[in-house]
N, CA and C atoms as a LAMMPS dump frame, in Angstrom:
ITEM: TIMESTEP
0
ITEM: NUMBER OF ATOMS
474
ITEM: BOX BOUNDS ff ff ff
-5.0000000000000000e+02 5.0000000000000000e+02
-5.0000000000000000e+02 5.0000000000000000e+02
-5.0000000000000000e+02 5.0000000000000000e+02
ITEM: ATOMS id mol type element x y z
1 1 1 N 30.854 403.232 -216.755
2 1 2 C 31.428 402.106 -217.47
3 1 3 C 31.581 400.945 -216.504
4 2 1 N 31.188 399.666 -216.801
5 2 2 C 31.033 398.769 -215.989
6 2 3 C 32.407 397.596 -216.04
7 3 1 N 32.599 396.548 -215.3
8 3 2 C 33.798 395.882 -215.494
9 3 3 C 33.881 395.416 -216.181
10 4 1 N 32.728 395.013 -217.173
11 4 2 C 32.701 394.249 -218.677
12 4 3 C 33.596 395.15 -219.405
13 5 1 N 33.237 396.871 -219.403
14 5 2 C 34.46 397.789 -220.715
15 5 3 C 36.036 397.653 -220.196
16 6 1 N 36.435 397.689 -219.111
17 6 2 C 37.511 397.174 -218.544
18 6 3 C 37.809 396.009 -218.772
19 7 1 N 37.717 395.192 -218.924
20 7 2 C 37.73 393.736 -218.913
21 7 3 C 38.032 393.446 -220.105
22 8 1 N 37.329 394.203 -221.371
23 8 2 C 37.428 394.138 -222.913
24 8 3 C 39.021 395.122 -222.75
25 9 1 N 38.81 395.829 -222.973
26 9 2 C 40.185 397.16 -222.679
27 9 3 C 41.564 396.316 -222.368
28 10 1 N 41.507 395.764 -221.039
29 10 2 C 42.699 395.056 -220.855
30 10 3 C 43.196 394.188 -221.788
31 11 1 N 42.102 393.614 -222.155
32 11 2 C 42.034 392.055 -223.148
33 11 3 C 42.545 392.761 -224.642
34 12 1 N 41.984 393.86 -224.579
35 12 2 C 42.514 394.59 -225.795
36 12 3 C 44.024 395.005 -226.234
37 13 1 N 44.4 395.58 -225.263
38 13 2 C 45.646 396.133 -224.784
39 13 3 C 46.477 394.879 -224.592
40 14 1 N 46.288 394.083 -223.812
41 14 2 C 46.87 392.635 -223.99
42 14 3 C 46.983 392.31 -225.491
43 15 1 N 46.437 392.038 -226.339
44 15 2 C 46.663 391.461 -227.557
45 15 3 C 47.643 392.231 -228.353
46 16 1 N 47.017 393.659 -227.748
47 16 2 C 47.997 394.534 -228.463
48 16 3 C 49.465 394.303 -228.201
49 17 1 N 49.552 394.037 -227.021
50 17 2 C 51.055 394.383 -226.323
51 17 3 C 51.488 392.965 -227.349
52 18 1 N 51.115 392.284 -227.426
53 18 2 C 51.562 390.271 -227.944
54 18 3 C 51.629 391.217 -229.022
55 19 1 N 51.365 391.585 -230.263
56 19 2 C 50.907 391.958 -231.425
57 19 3 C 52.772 392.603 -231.973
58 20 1 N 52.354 393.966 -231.048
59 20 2 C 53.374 394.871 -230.795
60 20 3 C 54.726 393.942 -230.776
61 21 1 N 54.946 393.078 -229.531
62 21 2 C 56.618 392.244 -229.673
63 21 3 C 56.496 391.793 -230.789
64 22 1 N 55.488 390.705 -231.099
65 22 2 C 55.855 390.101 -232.368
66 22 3 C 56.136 390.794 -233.417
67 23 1 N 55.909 391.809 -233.65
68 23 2 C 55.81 392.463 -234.864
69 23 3 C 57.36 393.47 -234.975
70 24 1 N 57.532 393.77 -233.461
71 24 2 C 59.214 394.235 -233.318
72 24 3 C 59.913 393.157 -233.394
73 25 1 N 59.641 392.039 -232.958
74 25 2 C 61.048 390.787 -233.005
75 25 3 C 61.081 390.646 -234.829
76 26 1 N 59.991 390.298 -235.383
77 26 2 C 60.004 390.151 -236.897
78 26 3 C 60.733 391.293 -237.395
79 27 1 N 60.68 392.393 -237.227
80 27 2 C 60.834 393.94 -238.212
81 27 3 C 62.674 393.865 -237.299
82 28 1 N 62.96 393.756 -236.346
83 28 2 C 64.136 393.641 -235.63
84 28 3 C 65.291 392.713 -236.874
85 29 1 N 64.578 391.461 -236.574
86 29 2 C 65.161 389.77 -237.291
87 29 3 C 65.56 390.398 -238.896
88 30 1 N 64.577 390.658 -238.917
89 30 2 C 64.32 391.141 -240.916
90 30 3 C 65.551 392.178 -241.231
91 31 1 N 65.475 392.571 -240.573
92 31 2 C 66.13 393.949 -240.797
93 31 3 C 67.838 393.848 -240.362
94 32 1 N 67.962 392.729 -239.354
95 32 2 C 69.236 392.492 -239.106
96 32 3 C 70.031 391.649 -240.057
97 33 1 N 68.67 390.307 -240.345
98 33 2 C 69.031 389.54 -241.108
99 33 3 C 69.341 390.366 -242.693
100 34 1 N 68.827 390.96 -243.48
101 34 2 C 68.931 391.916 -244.26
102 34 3 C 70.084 392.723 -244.505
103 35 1 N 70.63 393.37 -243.499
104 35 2 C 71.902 394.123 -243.22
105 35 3 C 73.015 392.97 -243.268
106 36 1 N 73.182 391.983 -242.564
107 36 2 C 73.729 390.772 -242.537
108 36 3 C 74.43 390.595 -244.009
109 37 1 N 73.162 390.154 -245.064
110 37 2 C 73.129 389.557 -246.368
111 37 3 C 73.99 390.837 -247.196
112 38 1 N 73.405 392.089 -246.999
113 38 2 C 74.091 393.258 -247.595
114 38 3 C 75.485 393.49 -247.264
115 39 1 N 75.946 393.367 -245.901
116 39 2 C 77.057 393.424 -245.816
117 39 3 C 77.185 394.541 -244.496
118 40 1 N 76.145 395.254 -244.652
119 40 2 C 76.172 396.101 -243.706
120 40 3 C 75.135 396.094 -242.608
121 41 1 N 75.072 396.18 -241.565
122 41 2 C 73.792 396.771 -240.662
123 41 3 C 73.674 398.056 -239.953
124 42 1 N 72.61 398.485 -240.491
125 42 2 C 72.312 400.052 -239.851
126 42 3 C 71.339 399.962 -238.725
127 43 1 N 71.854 400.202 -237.275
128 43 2 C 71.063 400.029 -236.267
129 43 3 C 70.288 401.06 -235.993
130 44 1 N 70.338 402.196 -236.893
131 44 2 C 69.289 402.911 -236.632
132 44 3 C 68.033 402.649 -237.775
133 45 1 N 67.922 401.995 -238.848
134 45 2 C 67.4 401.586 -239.546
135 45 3 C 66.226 400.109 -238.542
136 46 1 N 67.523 399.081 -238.354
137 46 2 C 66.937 398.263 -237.306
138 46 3 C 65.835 398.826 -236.455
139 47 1 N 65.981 399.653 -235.534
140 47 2 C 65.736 400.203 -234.422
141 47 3 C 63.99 400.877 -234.978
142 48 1 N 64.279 401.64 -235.939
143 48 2 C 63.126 402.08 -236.79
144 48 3 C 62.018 400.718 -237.111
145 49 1 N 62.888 399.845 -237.824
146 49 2 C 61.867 399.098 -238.223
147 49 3 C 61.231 398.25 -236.9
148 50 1 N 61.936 398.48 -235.803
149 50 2 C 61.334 397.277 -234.672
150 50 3 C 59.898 398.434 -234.191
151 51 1 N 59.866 399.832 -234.344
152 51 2 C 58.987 400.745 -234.172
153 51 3 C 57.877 400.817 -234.954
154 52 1 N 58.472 400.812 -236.276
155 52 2 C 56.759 400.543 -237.562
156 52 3 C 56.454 399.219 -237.067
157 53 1 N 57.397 397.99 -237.266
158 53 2 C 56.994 396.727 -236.89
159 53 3 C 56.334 396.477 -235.55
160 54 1 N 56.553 396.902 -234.755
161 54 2 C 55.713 396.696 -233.338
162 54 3 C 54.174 397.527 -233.592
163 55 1 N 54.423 399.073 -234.14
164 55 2 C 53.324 399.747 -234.549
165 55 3 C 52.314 398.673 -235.062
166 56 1 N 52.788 398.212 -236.449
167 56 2 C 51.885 397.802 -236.996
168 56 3 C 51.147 396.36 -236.303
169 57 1 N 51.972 395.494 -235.677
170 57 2 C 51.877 394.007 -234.866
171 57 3 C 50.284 394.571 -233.59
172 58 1 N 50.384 395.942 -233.05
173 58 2 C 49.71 396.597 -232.065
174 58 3 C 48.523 396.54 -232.627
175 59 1 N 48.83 397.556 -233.646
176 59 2 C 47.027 397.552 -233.96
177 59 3 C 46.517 396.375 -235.163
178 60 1 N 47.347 396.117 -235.571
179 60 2 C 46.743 394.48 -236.045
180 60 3 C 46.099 393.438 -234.889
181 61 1 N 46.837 393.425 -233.844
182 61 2 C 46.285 392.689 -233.156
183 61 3 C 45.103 393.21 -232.574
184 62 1 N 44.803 394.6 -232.063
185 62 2 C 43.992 394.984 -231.661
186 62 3 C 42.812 394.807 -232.485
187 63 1 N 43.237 395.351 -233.496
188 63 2 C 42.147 395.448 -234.365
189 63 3 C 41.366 393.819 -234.181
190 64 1 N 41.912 392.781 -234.57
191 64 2 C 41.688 391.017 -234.315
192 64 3 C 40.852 391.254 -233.111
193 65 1 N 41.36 392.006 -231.826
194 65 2 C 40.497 391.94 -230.645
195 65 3 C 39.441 392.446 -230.663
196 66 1 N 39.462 393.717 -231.25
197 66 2 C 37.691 394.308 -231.903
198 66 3 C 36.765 393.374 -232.693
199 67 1 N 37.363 392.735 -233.595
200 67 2 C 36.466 391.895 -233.815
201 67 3 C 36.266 390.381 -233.628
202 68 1 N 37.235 390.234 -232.18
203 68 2 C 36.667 389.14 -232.081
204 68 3 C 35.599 389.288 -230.626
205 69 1 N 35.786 390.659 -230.063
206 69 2 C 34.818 390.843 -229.36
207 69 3 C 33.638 391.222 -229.996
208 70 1 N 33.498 391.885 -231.318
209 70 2 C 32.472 392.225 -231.804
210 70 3 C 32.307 390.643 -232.13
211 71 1 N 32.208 389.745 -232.246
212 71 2 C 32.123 388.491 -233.128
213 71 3 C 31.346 387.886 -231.764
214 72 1 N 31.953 388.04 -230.337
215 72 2 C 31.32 387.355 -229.617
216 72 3 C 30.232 388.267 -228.557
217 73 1 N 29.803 389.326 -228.767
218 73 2 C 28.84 389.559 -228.171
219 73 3 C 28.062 389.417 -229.378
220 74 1 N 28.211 388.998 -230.38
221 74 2 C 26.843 389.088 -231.867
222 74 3 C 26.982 387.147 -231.708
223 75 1 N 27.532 386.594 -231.675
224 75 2 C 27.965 385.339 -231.961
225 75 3 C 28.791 384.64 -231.114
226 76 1 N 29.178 383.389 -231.584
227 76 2 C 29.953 382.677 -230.662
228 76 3 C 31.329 382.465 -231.966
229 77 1 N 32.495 382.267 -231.086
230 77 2 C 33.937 382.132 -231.021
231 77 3 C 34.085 381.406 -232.513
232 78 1 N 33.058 380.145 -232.434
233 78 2 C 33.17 379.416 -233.611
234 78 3 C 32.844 379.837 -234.9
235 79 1 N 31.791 380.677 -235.262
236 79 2 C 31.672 381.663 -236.237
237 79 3 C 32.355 382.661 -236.623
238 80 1 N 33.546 382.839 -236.096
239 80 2 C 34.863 383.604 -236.625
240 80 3 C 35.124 382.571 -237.424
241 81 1 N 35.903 383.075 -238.871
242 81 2 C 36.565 381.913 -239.495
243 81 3 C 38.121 382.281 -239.664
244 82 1 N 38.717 381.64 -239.8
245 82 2 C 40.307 381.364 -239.424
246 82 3 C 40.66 382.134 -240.859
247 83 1 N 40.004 381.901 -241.628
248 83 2 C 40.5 382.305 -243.361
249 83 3 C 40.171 383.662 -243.713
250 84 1 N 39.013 383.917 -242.822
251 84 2 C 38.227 385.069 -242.735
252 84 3 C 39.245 386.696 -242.841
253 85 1 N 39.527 385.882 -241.164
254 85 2 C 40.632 386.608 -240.241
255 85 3 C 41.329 386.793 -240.88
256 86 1 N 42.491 385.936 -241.443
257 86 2 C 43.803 386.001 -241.862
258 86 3 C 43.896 386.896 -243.434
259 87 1 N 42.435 386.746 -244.316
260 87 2 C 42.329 387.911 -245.266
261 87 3 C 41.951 389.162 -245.017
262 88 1 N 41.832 389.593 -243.528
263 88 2 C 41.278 391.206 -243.482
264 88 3 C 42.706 391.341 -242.747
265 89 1 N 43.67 390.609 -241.975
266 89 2 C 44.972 390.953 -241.787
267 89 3 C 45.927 391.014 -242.487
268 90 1 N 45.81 390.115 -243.659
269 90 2 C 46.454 390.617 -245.05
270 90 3 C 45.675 391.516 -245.414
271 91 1 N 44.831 392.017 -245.138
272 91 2 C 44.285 393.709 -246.448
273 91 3 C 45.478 394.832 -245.906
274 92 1 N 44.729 394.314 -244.002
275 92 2 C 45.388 395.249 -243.313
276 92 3 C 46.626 395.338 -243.431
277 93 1 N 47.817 394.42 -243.453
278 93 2 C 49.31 394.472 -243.663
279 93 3 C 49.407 395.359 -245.16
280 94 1 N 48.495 395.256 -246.207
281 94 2 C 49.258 395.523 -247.344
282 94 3 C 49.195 397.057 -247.032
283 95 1 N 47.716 397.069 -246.46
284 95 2 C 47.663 398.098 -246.715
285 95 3 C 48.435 399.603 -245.63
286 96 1 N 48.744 399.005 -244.592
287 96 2 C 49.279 399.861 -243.708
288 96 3 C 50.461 400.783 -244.196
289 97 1 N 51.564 399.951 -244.763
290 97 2 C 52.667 401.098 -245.046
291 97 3 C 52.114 402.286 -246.027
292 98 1 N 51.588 402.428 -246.923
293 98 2 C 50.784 403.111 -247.286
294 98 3 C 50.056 404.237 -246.534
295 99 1 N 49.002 403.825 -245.897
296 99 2 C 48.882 404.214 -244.739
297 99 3 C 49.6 405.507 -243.812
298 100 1 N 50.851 404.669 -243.565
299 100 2 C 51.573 404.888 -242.677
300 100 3 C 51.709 406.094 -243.203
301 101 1 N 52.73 406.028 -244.078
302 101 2 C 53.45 406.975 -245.247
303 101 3 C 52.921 408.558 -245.363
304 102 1 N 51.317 407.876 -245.73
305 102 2 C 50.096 408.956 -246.3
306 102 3 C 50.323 409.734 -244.894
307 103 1 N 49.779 409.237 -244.144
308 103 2 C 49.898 410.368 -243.019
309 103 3 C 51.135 410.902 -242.44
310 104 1 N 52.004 410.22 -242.213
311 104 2 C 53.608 410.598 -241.941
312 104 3 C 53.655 411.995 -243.146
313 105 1 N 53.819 411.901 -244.298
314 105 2 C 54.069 412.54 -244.855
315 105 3 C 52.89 413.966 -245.269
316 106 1 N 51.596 413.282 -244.822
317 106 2 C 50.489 414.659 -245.008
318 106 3 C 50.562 414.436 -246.583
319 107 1 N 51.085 413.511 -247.687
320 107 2 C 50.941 413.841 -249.168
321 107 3 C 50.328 412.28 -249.267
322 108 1 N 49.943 412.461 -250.885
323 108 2 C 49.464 411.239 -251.019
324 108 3 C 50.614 410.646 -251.971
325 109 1 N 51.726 410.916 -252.092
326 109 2 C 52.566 411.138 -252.961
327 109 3 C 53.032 409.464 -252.94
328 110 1 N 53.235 408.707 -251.775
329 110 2 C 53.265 407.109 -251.425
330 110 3 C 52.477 406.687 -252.846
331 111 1 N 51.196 406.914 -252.88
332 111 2 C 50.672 406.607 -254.02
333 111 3 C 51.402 406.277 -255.621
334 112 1 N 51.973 407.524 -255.732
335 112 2 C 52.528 407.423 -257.196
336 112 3 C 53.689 406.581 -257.319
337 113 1 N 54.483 406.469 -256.057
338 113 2 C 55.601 405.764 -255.954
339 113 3 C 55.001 404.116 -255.66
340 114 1 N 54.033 403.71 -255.556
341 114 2 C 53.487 402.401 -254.844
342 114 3 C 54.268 401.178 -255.625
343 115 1 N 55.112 401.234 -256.82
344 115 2 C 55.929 400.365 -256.979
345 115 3 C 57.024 400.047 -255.871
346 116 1 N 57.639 400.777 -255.424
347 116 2 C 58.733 400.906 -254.51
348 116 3 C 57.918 400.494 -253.081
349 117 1 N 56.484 400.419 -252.682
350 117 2 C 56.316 400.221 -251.457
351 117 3 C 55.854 398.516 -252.041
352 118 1 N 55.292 398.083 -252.899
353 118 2 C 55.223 396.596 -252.99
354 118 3 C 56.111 395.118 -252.44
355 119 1 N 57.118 395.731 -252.36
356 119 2 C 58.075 394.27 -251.348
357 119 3 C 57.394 394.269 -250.56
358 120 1 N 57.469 395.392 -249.453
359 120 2 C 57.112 395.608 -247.948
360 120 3 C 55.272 395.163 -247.632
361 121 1 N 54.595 395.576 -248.809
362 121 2 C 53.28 395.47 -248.456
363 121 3 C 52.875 394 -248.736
364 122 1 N 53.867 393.18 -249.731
365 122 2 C 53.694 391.882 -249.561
366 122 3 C 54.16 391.215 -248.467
367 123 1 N 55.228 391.477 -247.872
368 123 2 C 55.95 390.96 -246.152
369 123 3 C 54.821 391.068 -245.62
370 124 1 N 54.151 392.587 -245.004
371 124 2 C 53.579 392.758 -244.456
372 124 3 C 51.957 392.106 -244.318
373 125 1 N 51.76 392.181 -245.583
374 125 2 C 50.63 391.354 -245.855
375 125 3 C 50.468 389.781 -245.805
376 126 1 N 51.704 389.126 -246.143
377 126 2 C 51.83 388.023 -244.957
378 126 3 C 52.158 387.98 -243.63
379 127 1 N 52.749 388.554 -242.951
380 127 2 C 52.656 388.839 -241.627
381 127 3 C 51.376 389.01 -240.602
382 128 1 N 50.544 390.101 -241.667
383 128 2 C 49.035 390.022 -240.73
384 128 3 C 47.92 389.254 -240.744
385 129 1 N 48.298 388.261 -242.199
386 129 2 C 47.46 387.328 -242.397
387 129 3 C 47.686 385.957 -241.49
388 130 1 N 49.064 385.997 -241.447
389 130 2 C 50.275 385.031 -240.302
390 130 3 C 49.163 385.534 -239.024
391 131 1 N 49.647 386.912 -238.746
392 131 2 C 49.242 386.975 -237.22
393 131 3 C 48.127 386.788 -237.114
394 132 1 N 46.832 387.382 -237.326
395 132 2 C 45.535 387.322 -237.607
396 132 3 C 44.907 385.874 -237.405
397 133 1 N 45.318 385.469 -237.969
398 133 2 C 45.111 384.066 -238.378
399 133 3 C 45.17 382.796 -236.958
400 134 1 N 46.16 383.148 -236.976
401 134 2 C 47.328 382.172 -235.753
402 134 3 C 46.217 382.493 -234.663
403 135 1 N 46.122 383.812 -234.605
404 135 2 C 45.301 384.493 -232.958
405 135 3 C 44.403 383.837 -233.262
406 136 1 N 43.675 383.796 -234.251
407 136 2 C 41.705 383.557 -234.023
408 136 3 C 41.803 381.646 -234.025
409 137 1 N 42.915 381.178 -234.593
410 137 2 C 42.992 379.553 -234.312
411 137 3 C 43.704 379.125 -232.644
412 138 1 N 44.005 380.114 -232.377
413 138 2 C 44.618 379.981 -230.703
414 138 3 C 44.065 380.324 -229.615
415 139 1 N 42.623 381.336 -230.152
416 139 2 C 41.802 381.437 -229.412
417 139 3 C 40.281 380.436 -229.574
418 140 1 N 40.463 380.174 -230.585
419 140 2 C 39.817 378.814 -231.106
420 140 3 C 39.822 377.855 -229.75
421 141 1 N 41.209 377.506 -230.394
422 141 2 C 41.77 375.88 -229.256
423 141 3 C 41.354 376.528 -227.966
424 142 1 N 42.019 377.562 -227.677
425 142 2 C 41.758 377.828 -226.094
426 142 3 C 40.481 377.527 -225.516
427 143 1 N 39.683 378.342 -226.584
428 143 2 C 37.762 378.456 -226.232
429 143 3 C 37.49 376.618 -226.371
430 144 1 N 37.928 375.81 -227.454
431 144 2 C 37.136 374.471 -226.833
432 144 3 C 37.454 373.624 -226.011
433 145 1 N 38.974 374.1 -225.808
434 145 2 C 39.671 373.315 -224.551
435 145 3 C 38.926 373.224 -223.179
436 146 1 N 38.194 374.873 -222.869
437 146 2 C 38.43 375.585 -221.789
438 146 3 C 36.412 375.044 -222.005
439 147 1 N 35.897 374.134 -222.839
440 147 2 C 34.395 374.37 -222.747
441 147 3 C 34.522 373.102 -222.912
442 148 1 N 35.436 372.352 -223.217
443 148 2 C 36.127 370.775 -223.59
444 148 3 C 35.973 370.189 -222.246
445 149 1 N 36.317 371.061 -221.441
446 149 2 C 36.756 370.714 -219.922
447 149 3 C 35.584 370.787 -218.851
448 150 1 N 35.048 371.303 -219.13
449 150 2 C 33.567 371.454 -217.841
450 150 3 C 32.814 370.419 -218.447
451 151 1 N 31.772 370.541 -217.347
452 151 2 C 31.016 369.391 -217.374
453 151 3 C 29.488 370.022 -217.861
454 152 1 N 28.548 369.159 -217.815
455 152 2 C 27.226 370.139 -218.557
456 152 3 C 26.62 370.948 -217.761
457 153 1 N 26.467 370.305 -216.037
458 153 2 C 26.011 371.417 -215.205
459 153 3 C 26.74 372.783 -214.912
460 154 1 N 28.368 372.897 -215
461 154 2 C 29.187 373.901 -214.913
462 154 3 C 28.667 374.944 -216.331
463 155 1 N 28.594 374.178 -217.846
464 155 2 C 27.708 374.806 -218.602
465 155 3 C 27.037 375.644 -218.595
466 156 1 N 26.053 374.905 -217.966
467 156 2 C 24.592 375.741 -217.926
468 156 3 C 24.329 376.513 -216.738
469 157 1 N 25.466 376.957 -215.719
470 157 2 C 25.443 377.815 -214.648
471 157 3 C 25.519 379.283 -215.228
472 158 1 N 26.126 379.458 -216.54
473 158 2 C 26.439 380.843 -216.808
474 158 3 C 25.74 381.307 -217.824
């Protein structure tokens, strides 16, 4: 394996780790703020949700990093689309607790109940369309800033 799979890996794991806080500070906030409004807060409830919420923030983001590396060894940065992104991170948000559930539990039983998981898979499904989204327009800016800035011979050296 050469320093290019390392290099992707870190970059991977990096997004993840960004993915992961954000997704615990949100599921943290939500959940406090929530308890707040109710009257009560359950910090082990909290504590839980900063765990699915970071879970899910991890591989959402990762996932974004798979394909935006798949996007740029097939293509360039600019052929990602921002709208693109942000609807396969909403599939992914709705669809994760579900997900989650199905395997946590080994039943498909989440299924029959899927009224009761609909709040959450709409949060969630704005959340990954939020995150998703945000990343591939921030790596956007970054990429024309950072190609904004050289000159044509620095260009065409690589």
């Amino acid at each position: 394996m050469g320093t290019g799979f390392w290099t992707k890996l870190r970059g991977l794991l990096g997004l993840g780790a960004v993915g992961a806080g954000l997704g615990a500070i949100f599921g943290t906030a939500w959940f406090t703020i929530s308890g707040f409004l109710a009257g009560t807060v359950v910090l082990k409830a909290v504590a839980n949700a900063a765990v699915v919420y970071g879970s899910f923030g991890f591989f959402t983001a990762s996932g974004l990093g798979l394909l935006l590396a798949n996007a740029r060894s097939k293509a360039s940065l600019d052929d990602v689309s921002v709208a693109w992104s942000g609807l396969i991170g909403a599939a992914a948000g709705a669809a994760f607790p579900l997900v989650f559930n199905i395997l946590m539990l080994q039943s498909f039983l989440p299924l029959r109940l899927i009224g009761g998981f609909l709040p959450i898979m709409g949060a969630l499904s704005l959340f990954g369309g939020a995150l998703t989204a945000g990343m591939v327009a921030a790596a956007k800016h970054e990429h024309r800033r950072e190609v904004g800035s050289w000159t044509e011979p620095q260009l065409l050296e690589d």
